[in-house]
Residue, then its C-alpha position, 0 to 999 in steps of 0.5 A: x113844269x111838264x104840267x100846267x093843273x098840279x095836284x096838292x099831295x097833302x089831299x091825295x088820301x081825301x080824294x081816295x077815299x071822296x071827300x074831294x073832287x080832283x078840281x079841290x086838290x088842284x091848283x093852276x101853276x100858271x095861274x099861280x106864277x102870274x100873280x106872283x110876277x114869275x115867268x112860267x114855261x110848261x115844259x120838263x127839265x131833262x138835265x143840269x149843268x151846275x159849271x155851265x149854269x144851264x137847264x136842259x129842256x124836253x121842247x125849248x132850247x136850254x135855259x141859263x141861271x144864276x140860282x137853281x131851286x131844283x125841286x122835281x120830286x120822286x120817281x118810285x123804285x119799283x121791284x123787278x117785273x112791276x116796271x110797266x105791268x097794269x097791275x101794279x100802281x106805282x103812288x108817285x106820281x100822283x096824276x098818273x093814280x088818279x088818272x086810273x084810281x076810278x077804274x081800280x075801282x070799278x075792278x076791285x068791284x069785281x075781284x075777290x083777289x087781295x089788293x096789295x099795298x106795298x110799304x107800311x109808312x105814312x104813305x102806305x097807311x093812308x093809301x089803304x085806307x082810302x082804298x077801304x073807305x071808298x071800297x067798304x060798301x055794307x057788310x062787303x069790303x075788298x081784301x087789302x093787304x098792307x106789306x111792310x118789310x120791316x119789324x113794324x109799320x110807322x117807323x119812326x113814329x111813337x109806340x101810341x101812334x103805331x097802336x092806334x093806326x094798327x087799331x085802326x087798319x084792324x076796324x076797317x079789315x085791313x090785314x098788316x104783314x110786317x117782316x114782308x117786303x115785295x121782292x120780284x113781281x111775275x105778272x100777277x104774283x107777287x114774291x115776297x121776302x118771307x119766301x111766300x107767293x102771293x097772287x093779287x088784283x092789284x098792287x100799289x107801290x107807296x115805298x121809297x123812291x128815287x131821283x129821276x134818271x137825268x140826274x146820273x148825267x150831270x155833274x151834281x153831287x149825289x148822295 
């Protein structure tokens, strides 16, 4: 692993919104490979041999295996023009919002642009109301916004459930624009599938993602 201290990503919506410190919703891998008699080595796997069973390293010389468990998550797919802009925040990876999550904060103090929280799935649902729940101070709250592209948020969830957390996004002011997806992001507006313009503070990006970009390069079978 590229980093030693790793986030539990079941407690990101409670470290969000306070109820955790970044020590509680992280564990040590070393620490965690040692007592479990396993060799760790800190450091990013950059490309997979399947016929040659290799493992190419960023810093060490390639590593040989018998059985490879490749388990190196999502990178997110981001619209064009938010690759690389401040405003948008993409979820994944997790260190890299929490790195800047107390700074969101200090500038959603200061704003009165609407923050944008793209994809209304589990991810999106919970993200925006972390942000409500740490925002929300008194009688003023931030303007969040959370865009779904599809027909509704919770897709694949039961009618009760999509009831109750659109019940539940309604008490914390959380507005929901279904049928609006994010289509193209021009510094800080963003152009949405229903044609409209939207200008915003931030936008945080929960939709779906991608497999890193070294898995072109390799002779696995990709879906």
């Amino acid at each position: 692993s590229d980093v030693i201290s790793t986030p539990y990503s079941g407690m990101l919506p409670g470290r969000l919104a306070g109820w955790y410190s970044d020590r509680e919703m992280h564990f040590n891998l070393a620490n965690l490979c040692a007592q479990a008699g396993a060799v760790f080595i800190h450091d990013a796997v950059v490309g997979l041999s399947a016929a040659r069973k290799t493992a190419a390293l960023a810093t060490y010389p390639p590593l040989t295996f018998d059985v490879c468990s490749v388990n190196v998550g999502i990178s997110p797919a981001l619209p064009p023009g938010a690759a690389g802009n401040p405003r948008v925040i993409p979820v994944k990876p997790i260190s890299n919002l929490l790195d800047r999550w107390h700074s969101l904060l200090e500038d959603a103090d200061e704003s009165d642009q609407p923050w944008l929280v793209a994809g209304g799935g589990a991810a999106g649902f919970e993200v925006s109301l972390a942000l409500a729940m740490a925002e929300c101070r008194g009688n003023r709250c931030c303007n969040i916004q959370l865009l779904e592209a599809g027909p509704e948020i919770l897709p694949g969830h039961s009618r009760a459930v999509r009831s109750r957390a659109e019940r539940i996004l309604k008490n914390w002011g959380i507005t929901v624009r279904t049928s609006t997806g994010v289509k193209k992001v021009n510094v800080q507006i963003a152009q949405l599938s229903n044609g409209a313009d939207i200008t915003f503070e931030r936008l945080l990006i929960t939709t779906g993602g991608e497999g890193p970009g070294w898995f072109k390069h390799t002779d696995l079978k990709l879906s």
